[in-house]
C-alpha positions as CSV (number, residue, x, y, z in Angstrom):
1,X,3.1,-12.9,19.3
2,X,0.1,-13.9,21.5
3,X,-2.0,-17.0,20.0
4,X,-4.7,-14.6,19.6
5,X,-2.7,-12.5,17.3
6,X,-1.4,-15.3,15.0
7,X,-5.0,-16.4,15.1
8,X,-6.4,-13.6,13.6
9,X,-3.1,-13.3,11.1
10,X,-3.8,-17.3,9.8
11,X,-7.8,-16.2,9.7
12,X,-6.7,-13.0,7.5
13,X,-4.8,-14.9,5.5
14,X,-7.3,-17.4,4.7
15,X,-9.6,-14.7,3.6
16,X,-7.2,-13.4,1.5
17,X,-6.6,-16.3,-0.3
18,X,-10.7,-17.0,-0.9
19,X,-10.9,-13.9,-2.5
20,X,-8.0,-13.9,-4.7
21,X,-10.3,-14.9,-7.6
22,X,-11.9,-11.7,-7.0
23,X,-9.0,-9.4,-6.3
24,X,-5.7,-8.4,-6.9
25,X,-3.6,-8.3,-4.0
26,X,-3.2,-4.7,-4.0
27,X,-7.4,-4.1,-3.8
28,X,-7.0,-6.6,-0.8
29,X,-4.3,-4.7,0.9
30,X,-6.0,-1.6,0.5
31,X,-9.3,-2.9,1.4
32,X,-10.7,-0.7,4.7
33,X,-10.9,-3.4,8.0
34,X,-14.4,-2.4,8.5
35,X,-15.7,-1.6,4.2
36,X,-17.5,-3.6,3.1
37,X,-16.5,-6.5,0.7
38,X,-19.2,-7.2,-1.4
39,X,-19.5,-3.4,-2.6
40,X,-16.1,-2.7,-2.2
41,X,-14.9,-5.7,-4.7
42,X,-18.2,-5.4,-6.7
43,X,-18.9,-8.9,-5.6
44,X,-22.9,-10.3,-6.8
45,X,-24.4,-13.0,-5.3
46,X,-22.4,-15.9,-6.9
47,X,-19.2,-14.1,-6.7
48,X,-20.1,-14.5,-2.7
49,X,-20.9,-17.8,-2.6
50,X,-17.8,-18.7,-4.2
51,X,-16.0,-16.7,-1.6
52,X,-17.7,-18.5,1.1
53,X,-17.1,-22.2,0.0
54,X,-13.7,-21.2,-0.7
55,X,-13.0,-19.4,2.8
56,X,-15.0,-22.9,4.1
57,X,-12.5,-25.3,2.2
58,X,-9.7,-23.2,3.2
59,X,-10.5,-23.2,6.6
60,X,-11.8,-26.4,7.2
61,X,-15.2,-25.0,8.8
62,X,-18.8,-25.6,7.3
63,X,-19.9,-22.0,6.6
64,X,-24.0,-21.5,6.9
65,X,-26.1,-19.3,5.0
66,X,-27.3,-18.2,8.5
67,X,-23.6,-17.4,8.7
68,X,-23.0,-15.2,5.9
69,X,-24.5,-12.0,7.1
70,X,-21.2,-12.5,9.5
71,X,-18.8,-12.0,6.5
72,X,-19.1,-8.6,5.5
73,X,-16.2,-7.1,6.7
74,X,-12.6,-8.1,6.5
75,X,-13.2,-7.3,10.9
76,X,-16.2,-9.2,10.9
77,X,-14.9,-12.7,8.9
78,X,-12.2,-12.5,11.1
79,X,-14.2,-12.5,14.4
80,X,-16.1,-15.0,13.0
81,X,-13.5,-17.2,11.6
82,X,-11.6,-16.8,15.3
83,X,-14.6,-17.4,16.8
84,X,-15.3,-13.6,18.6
């Protein structure tokens, strides 16, 4: 496994875990890499920010709003939290 790969795998996993308040783990693991989370998991705008400042405690990273357009996707908050 290339440190790229277990990269995205710990990133993935952290977003997983920030919304399992949200989600069972069966929506997770059927949720599309490329749908979109907020209408897929009927998220509103708290339900987000929640999300966010748990993904940001998980991770260890400050997340800004600037930021959050970045987290739409399961694809896309793991380029961003892997830093692609």
């Amino acid at each position: 496994m290339t440190s790229q790969t277990a990269a995205r795998e710990l990133a993935l996993a952290a977003i997983h875990d920030a919304l399992g308040g949200f989600a069972s783990e069966g929506e997770l693991n059927s949720l599309g890499p490329d749908e979109n989370l907020r209408e897929a998991l009927e998220l509103d705008s708290i339900d987000f920010l929640s999300f966010v400042e748990h993904l940001s405690t998980v991770t260890g990273h400050r997340i800004e709003e600037d930021d959050y357009r970045r987290l739409s996707t399961l694809n896309s908050c793991v380029d961003f939290l892997t830093g692609r």
